[in-house]
C-alpha positions in Angstrom: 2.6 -11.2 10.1 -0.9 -9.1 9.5 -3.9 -10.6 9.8 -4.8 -8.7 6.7 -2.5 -11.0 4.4 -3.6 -14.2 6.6 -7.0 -13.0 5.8 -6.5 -12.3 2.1 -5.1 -15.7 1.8 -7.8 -17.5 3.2 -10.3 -15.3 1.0 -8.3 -16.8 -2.1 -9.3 -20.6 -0.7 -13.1 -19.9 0.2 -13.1 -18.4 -3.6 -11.8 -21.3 -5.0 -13.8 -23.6 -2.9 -16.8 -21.9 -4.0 -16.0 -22.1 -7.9 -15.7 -25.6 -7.2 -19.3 -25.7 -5.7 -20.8 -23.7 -8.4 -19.5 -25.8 -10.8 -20.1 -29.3 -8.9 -24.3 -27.8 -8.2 -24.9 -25.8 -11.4 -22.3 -26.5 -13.8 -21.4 -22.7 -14.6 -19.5 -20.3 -12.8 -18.9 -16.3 -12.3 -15.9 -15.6 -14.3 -14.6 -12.8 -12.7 -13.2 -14.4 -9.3 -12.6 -17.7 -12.0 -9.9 -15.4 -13.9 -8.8 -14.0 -10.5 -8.3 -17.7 -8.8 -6.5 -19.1 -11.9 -4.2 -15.3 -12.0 -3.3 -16.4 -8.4 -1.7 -19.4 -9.5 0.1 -18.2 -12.7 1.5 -15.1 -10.5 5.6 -16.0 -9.5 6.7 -12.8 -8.3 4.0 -11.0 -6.8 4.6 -8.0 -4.7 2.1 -8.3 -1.9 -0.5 -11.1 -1.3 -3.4 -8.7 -2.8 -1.6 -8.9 -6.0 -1.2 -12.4 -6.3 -5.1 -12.4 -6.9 -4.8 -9.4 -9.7 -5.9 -6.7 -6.8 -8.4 -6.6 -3.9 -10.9 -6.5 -6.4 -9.9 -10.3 -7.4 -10.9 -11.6 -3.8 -14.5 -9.5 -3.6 -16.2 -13.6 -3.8 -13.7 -15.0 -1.9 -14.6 -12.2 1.1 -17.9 -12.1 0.7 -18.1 -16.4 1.3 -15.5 -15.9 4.1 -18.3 -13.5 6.1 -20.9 -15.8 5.5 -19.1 -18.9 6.3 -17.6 -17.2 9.4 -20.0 -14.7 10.5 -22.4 -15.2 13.1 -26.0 -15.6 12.0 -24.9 -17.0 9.0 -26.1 -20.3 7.1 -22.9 -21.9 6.3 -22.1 -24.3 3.4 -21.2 -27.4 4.6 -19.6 -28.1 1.0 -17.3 -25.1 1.1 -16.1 -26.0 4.2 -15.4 -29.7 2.9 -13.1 -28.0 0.0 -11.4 -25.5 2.3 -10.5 -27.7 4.9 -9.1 -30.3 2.1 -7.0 -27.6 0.4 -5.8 -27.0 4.3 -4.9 -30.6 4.8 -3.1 -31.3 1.2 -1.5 -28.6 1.8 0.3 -29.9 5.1 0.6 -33.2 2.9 2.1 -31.6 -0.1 4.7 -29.7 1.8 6.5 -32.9 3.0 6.9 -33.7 -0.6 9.7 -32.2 -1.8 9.8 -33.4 -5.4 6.1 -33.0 -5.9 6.3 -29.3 -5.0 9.0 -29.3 -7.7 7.2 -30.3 -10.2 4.1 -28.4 -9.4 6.5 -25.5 -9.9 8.0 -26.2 -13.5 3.7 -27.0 -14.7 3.0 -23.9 -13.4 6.2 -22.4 -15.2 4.9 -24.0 -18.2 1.1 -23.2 -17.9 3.2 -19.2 -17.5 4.9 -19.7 -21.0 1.5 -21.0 -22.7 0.2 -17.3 -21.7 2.7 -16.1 -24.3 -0.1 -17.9 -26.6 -3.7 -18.1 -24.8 -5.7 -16.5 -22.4 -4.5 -17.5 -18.5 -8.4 -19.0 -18.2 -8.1 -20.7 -22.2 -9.1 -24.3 -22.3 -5.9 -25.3 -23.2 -4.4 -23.5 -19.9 -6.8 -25.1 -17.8 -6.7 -28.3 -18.9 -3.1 -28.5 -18.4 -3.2 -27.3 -14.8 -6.1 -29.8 -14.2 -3.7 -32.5 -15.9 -0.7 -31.0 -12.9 -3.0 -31.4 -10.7 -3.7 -35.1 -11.5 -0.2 -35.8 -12.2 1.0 -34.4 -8.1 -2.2 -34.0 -5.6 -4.4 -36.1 -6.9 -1.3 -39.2 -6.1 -1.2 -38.5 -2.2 -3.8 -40.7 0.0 -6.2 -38.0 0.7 -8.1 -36.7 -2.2 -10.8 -34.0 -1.7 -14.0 -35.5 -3.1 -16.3 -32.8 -4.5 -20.0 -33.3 -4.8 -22.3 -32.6 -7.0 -25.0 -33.2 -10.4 -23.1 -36.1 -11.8 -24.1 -34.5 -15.8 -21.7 -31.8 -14.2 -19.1 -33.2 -12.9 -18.8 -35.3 -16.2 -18.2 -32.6 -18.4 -14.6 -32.7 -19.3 -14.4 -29.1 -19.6 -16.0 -28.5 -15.9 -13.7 -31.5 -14.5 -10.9 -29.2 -15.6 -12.1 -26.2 -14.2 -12.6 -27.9 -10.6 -9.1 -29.7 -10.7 -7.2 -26.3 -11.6 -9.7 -24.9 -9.1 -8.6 -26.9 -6.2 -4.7 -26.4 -7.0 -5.6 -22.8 -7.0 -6.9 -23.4 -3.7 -3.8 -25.4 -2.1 -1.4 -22.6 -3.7 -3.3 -19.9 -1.4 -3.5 -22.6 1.3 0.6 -22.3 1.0 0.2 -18.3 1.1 -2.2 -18.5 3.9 0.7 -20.8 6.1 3.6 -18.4 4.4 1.9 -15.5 6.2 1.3 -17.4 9.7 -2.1 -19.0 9.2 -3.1 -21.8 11.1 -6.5 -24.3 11.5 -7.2 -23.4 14.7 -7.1 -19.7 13.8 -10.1 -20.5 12.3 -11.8 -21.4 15.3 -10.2 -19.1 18.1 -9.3 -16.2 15.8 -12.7 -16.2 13.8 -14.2 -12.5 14.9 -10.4 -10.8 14.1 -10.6 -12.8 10.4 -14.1 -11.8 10.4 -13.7 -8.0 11.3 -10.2 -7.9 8.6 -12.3 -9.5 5.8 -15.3 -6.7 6.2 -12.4 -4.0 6.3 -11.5 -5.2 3.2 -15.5 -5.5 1.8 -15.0 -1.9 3.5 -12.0 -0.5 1.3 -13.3 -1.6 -2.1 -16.9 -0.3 -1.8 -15.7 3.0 -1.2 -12.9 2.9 -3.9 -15.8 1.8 -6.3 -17.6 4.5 -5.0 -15.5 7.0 -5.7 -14.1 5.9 -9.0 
């Protein structure tokens, strides 16, 4: 299994756990790797792991965080690294639960259908993957607690946002272990994750170039 698709995968999680942080510190977010996190989730029948994000392009946050979380030199946020490790650990939680991973699947089917209607990042398709998320993860005995400006975290619309964020999250936690990943990866394997993430920074500077 490539450590290009592990690394991909583990993109996806920094970028949600990022969104979450925005969100949690500033109440706003950038909406391009928003759409791109909550495309990951809606996406059944993807081809290859870039397009479970939408394309490369979908995962330019998520890369960018993963360098400077992983990268040497780097100040790292203690925060993301709270939300990535949580989506790690539900994740392992989630797939001993059969049933729950069930119905995670038909809201998510659901959530697909209401895209016949609304935009994949409408309210109304948010809130309903925030209300899945409630309704499976948030029921286990570990719940990721997210810091942050409590006027944020009180907006309804922003508590919907980080709940679909985080089960955006666990769904490329899932990829991440589908394509070999592993925790300890992220210790011993760091510079190889490091070097395949830059590739990637690489590849879509000079197709943005070019274009």
């Amino acid at each position: 299994m490539s450590i290009e698709n592990r690394t991909l995968a583990l993109a996806g999680m920094f970028q949600s756990a990022d969104l979450v942080r925005q969100i949690a510190r500033q109440g706003l977010l950038d909406i391009a790797p928003f759409e791109a996190s909550i495309t990951s989730l809606l996406q059944l029948d993807a081809d290859s792991t870039e397009a479970v994000y939408g394309g490369l392009s979908g995962l330019k946050t998520g890369l960018q965080v993963l360098c400077g979380q992983l990268g040497t030199g780097t100040k790292r946020d203690m925060e993301v690294m709270h939300y990535l490790l949580g989506m790690v650990f539900l994740e392992r939680k989630l797939s001993r639960h059969d049933g729950m991973l069930e119905k995670i699947k038909v809201g998510i089917e659901e959530a697909v259908k209401q895209t016949e209607m609304y935009a994949m990042t409408d309210p109304n398709i948010i809130a309903q993957l925030a209300y899945l998320y409630t309704q499976t993860l948030s029921t286990l005995d570990y719940r990721i607690k997210v810091n942050g400006e409590r006027r944020f975290l009180e907006n309804q619309n922003n508590a919907h946002k980080i709940r679909a964020l985080l089960l955006s999250g666990i769904r490329s936690a899932v990829l991440w272990q589908q394509k070999g990943g592993k925790r300890l990866q992220l210790i011993f394997s760091r510079g190889k994750i490091l070097r395949s993430a830059q590739q990637s920074l690489e590849r879509l500077k000079s197709h943005s170039a070019n274009s």
